[in-house]
C-alpha positions as CSV (number, residue, x, y, z in Angstrom):
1,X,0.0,0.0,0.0
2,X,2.8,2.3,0.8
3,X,4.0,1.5,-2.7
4,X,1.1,2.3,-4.1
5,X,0.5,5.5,-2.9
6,X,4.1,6.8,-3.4
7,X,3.7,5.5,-7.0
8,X,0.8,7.6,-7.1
9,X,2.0,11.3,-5.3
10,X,5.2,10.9,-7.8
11,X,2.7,10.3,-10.7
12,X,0.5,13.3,-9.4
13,X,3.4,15.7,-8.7
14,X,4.6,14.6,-12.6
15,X,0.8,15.7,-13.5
16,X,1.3,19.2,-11.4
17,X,4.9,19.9,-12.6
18,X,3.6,19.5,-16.3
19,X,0.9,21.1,-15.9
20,X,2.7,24.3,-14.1
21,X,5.0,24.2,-17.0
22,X,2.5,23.8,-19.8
23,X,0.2,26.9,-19.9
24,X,-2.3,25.6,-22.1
25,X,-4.0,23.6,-19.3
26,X,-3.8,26.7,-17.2
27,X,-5.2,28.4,-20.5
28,X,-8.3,25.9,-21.0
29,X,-9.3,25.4,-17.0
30,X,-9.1,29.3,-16.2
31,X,-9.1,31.8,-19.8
32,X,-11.6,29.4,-21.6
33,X,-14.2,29.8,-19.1
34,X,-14.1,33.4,-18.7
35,X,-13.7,34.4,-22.6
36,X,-16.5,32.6,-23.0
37,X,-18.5,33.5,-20.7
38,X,-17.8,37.0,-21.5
39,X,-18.6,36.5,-24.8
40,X,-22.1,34.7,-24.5
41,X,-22.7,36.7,-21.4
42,X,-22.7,39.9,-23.1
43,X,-23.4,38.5,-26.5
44,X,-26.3,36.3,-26.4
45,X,-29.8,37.9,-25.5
46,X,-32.8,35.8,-26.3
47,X,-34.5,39.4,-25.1
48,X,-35.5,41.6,-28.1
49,X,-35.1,45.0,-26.7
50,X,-34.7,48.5,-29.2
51,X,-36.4,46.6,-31.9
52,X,-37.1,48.7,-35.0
53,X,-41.1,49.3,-35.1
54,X,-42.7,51.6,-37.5
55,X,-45.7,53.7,-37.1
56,X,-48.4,54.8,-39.8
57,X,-51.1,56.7,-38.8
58,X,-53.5,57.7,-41.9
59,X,-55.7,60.4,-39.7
60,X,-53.6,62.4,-36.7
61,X,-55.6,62.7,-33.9
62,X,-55.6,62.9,-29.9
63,X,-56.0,59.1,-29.3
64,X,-53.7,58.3,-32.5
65,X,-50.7,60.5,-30.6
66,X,-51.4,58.9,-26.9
67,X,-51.2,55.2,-28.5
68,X,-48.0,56.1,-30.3
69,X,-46.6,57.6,-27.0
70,X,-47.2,54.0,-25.9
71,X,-44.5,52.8,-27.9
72,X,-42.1,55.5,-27.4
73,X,-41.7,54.9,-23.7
74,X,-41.4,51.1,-24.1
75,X,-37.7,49.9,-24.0
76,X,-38.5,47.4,-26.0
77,X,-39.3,49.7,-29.1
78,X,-37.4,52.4,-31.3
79,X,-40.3,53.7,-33.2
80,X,-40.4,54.9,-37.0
81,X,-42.6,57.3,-38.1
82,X,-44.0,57.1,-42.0
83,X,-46.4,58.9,-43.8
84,X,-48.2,55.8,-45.5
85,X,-48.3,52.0,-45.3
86,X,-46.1,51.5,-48.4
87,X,-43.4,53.4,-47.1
88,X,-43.6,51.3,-43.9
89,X,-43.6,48.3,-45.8
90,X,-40.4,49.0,-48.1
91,X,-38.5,50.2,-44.5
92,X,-39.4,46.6,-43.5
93,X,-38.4,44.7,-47.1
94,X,-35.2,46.9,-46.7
95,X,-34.4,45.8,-42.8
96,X,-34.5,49.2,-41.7
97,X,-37.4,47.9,-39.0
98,X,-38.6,44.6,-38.0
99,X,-42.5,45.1,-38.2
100,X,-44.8,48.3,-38.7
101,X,-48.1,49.1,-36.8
102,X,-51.1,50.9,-39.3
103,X,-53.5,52.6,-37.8
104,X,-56.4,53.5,-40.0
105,X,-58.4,56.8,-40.9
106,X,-61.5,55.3,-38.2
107,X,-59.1,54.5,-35.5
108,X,-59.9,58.1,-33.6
109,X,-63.4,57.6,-34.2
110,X,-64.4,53.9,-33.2
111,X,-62.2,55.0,-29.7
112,X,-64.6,58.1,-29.6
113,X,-67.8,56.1,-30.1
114,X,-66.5,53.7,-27.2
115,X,-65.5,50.9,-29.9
116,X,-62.4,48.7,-29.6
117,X,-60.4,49.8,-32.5
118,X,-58.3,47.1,-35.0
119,X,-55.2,47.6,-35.6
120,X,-52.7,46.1,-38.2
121,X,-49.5,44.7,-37.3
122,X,-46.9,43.5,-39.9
123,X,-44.0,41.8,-38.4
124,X,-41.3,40.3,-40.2
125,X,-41.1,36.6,-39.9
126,X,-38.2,35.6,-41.1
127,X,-36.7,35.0,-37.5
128,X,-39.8,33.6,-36.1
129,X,-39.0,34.2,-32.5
130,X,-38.0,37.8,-32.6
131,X,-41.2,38.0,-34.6
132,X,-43.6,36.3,-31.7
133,X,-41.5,38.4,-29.2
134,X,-42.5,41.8,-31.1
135,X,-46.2,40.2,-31.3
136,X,-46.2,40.1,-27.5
137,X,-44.6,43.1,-26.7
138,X,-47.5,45.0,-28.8
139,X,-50.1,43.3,-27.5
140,X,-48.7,44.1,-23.4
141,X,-48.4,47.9,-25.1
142,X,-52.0,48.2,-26.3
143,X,-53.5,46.3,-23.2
144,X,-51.4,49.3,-21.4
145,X,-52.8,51.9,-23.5
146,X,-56.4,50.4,-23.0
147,X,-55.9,50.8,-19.6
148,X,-54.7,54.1,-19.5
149,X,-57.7,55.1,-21.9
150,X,-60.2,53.7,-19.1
151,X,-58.8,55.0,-16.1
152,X,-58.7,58.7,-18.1
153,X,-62.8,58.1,-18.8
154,X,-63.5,56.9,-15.3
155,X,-63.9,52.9,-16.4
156,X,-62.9,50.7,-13.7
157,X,-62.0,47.5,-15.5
158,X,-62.1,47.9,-19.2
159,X,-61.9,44.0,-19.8
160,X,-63.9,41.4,-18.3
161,X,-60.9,39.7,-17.0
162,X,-58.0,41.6,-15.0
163,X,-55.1,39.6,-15.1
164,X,-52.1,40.3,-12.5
165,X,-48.9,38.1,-13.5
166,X,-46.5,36.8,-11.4
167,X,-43.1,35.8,-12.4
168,X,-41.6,33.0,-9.8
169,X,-37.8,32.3,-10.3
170,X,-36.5,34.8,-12.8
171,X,-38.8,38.4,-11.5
172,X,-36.8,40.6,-14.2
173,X,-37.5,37.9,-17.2
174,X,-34.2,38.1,-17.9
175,X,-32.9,35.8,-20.4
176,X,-29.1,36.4,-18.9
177,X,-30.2,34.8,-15.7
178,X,-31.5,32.0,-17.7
179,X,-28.7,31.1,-20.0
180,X,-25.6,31.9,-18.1
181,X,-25.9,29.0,-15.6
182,X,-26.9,26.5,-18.8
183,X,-23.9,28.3,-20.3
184,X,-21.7,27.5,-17.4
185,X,-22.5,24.0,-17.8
186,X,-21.6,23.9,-21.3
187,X,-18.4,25.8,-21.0
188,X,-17.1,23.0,-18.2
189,X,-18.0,19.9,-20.7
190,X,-16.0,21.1,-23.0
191,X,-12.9,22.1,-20.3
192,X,-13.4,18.7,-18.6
193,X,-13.1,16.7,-21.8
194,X,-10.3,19.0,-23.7
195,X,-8.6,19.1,-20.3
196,X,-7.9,15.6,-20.1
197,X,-8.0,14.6,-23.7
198,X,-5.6,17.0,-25.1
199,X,-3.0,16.3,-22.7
200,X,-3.4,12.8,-22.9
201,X,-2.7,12.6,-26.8
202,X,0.3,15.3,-26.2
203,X,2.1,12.8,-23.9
204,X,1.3,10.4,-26.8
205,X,2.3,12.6,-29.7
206,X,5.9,13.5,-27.0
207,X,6.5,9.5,-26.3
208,X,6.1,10.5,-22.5
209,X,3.1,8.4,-22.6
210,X,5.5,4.8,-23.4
211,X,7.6,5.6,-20.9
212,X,5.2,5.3,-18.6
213,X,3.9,2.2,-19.9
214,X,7.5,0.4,-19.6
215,X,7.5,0.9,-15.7
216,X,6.1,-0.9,-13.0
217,X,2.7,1.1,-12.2
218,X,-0.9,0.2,-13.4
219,X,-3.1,1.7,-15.5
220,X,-5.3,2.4,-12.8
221,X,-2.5,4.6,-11.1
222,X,-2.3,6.2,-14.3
223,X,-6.1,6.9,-15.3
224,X,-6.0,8.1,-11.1
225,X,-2.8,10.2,-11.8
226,X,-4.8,11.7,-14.8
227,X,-7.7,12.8,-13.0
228,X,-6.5,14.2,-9.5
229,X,-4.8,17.5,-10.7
230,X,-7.2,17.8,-14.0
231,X,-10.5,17.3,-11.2
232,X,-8.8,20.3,-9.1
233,X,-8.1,22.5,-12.0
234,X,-11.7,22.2,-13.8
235,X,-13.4,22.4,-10.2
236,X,-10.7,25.6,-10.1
237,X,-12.6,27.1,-13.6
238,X,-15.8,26.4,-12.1
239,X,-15.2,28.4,-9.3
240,X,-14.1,31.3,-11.6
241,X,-17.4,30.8,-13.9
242,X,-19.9,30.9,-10.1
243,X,-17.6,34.2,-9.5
244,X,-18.6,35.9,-12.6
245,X,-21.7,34.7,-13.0
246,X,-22.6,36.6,-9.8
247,X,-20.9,39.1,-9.7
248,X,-20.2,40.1,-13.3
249,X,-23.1,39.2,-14.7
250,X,-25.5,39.7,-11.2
251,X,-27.2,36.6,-11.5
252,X,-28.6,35.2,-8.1
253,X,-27.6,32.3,-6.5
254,X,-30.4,31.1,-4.6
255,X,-29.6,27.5,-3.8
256,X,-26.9,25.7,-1.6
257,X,-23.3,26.4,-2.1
258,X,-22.9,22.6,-0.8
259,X,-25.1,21.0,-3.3
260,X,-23.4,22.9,-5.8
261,X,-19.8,21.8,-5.4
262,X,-21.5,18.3,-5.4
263,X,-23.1,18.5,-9.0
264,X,-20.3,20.3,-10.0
265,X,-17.6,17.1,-9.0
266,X,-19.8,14.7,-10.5
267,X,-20.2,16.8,-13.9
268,X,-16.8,16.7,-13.4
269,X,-15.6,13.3,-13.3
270,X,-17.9,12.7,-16.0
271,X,-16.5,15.3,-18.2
272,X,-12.9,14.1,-17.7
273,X,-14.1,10.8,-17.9
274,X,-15.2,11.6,-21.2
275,X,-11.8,13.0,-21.9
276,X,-10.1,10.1,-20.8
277,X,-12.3,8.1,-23.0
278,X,-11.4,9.9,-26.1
279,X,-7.5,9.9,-25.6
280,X,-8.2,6.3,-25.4
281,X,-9.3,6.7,-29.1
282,X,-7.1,10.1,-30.5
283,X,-3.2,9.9,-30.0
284,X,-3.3,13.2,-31.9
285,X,-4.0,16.8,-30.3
286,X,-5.8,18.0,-33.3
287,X,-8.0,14.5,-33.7
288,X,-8.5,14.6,-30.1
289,X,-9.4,18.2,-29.6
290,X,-12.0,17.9,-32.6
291,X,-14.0,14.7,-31.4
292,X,-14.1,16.6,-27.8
293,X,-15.6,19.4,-29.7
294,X,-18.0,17.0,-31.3
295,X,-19.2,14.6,-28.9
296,X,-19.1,16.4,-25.8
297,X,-19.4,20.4,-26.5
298,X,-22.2,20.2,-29.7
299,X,-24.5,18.1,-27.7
300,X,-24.1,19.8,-24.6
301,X,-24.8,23.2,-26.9
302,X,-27.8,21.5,-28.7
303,X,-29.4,18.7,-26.5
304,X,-29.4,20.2,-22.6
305,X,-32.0,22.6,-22.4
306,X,-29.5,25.4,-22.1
307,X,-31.7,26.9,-25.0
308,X,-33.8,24.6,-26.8
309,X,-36.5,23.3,-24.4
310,X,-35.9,19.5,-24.3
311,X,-39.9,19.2,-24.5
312,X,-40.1,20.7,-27.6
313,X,-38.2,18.4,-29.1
314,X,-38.9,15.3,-31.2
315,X,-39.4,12.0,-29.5
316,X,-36.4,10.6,-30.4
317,X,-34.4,13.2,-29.8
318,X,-35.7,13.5,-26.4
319,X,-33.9,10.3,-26.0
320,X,-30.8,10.6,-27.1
321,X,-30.6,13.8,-24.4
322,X,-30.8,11.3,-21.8
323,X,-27.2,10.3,-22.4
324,X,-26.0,13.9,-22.3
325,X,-24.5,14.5,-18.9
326,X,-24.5,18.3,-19.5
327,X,-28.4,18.0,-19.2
328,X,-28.9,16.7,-16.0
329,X,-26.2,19.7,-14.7
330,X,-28.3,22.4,-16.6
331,X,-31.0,21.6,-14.8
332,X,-29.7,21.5,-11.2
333,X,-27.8,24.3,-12.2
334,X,-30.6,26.4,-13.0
335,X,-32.2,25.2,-10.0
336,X,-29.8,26.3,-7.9
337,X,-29.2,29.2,-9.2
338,X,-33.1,30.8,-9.7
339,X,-35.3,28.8,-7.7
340,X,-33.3,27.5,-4.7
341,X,-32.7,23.9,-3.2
342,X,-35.1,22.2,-4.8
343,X,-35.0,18.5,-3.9
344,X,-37.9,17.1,-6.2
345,X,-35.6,18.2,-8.8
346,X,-32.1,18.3,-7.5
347,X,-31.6,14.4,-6.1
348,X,-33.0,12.7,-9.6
349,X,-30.4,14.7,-11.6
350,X,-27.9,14.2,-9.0
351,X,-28.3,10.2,-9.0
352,X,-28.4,10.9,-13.1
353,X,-24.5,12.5,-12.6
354,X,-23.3,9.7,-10.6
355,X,-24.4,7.1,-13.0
356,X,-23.4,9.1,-16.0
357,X,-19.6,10.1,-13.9
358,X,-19.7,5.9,-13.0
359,X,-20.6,4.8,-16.8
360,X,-17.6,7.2,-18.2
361,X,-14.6,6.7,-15.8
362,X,-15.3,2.7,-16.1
363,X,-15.7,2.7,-19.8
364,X,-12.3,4.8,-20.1
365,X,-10.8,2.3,-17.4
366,X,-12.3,-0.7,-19.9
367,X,-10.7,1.0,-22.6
368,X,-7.5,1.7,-21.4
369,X,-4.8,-0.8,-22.0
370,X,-1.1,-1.2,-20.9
371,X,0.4,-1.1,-24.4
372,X,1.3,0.6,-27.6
373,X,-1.6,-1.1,-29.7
């Protein structure tokens, strides 16, 4: 046993050394993260605010002007004044603005006579969910303006139904608070894997890998050795991806710190077991590096929930998700992060991480043999 464990500290120290000396690893567990982050953080909004709207109004008049002043104090709208519906409907053929509201020569007097006026809305559909976004946005702004136009002529409740929404887990609606803690899921798949994976098929590609095969220690002090400093540098990343997800990016953090660096091991292990799987398979950086991409980062991109709802998805595609760690980890993740310690949903995804951390680190172990074939 004492054998054993020196075997294993001089293996592990070998790991630290290299890894000390080797920025890249220091590069992928720490810079990765954050540039990405950064860059989905700041650059990925499924919110559509300042969206070009134009306004054509064939008769000027006192109601016309108040619905119009709707718009312009919504931050969700720039609008675009035209003097006629073609106009409106070249700036929109032309990209200037994404949809155009018409309001017709009777719209002053049907709101006179106590009539609910029609209005037409052309949106452009070509991206169809900044198009049912804009839809939704005009519909809250006229409901406003109804409102308004009640209260002004002493009318209680203008609509037979009053509706008062409330927002549980995410008050602002903020699609930042949403996607960063999917994103940092996503972000740690890929580190994990590349982390372990990339290194492995350098020591191949460098021969440092048959040295170690012609001495006396196992392949499970080896596949050990691997993981130990890799484990405490991605766990390191993730730290730095909480940090700025907090207090960067101001997202709340609701649920236990404890529960988190849980999940968090077991996505983990099961991202560098994934790693170690494929440098089982890739002796090459560049063949390695592009299967992690591949089988780990695509499907945790596409097939977690991180933005597609999993739901919405085909049966069979629904299935296949199952086998993608990165989607049990979204979801406690998310958890965690907006709604709190939620068990009901927490301890099945956490049992999911252990099988799926189990299932990798034993088929890499399976995989893994003591020789140059």
């Amino acid at each position: 046993m004492n054998m054993l464990l020196m075997r294993l500290r001089g293996l592990v120290r070998k790991e630290i050394l290299q890894i000390l000396r080797d920025p890249s690893s220091i590069a992928i567990a720490f810079i990765l993260p954050t540039v990405l982050l950064l860059l989905f953080g700041y650059g990925v909004s499924l919110d559509a605010r300042h969206v070009g709207l134009g306004l054509v109004v064939d008769e000027p008049s006192a109601a016309a002007t108040s619905f119009a002043a709707e718009f312009r104090r919504s931050p969700y709208f720039t609008p675009h004044d035209f003097a006629s519906e073609p106009a409106a409907e070249r700036a929109m053929n032309d990209g200037d603005i994404d949809g155009f509201i018409w309001l017709q020569r009777d719209f002053a007097r049907q709101v006179t006579a106590g009539q609910s006026p029609a209005i037409a809305l052309f949106v452009n559909g070509i991206d169809a969910n900044n198009a049912r976004l804009i839809e939704n946005y005009v519909d809250q702004s006229w409901a406003a303006w109804v409102t308004h136009q009640a209260a002004q002529a002493g009318i209680a409740n203008p609509t037979p139904i009053d509706i008062e929404p409330r927002i549980w887990f995410n008050p602002a609606v903020s699609s930042r608070d949403y996607l960063i803690p999917g994103l940092i899921a996503v972000i740690m798949t890929l580190t994990g894997a590349l982390l372990t994976a990339l290194v492995i098929a350098r020591e191949w590609e460098r021969g440092t890998m048959e040295a170690l095969m012609v001495t006396t220690v196992s392949m499970h002090e080896i596949l050990i050795s691997k993981i130990i400093p890799y484990f405490l540098l991605g766990m390191g990343g993730m730290v730095v991806s909480v940090l700025i997800a907090v207090f960067l990016f101001g997202v709340p953090l609701l649920g236990s710190l404890v529960i988190l660096s849980l999940a968090s091991s077991l996505f983990m292990l099961a991202s560098l077991g994934m790693g170690l799987l494929i440098s089982t398979v890739a002796k090459n950086q560049f063949v390695a590096g592009q299967i992690a991409i591949i089988t780990t980062f695509l499907p945790a991109f596409i097939l977690s929930g991180f933005i597609f709802d999993i739901s919405s998805m085909p049966a069979p595609i629904q299935l296949l998700t199952h086998i993608v760690a990165a989607r049990y980890f979204v979801a406690i993740l998310q958890t965690l992060f907006l709604a709190g310690t939620v068990w009901s949903v927490i301890v099945p995804n956490l049992f999911a991480l252990l099988i799926m951390a189990v299932m990798f680190l034993g088929l890499a172990r399976l995989t893994a043999r003591k020789s140059l074939d």
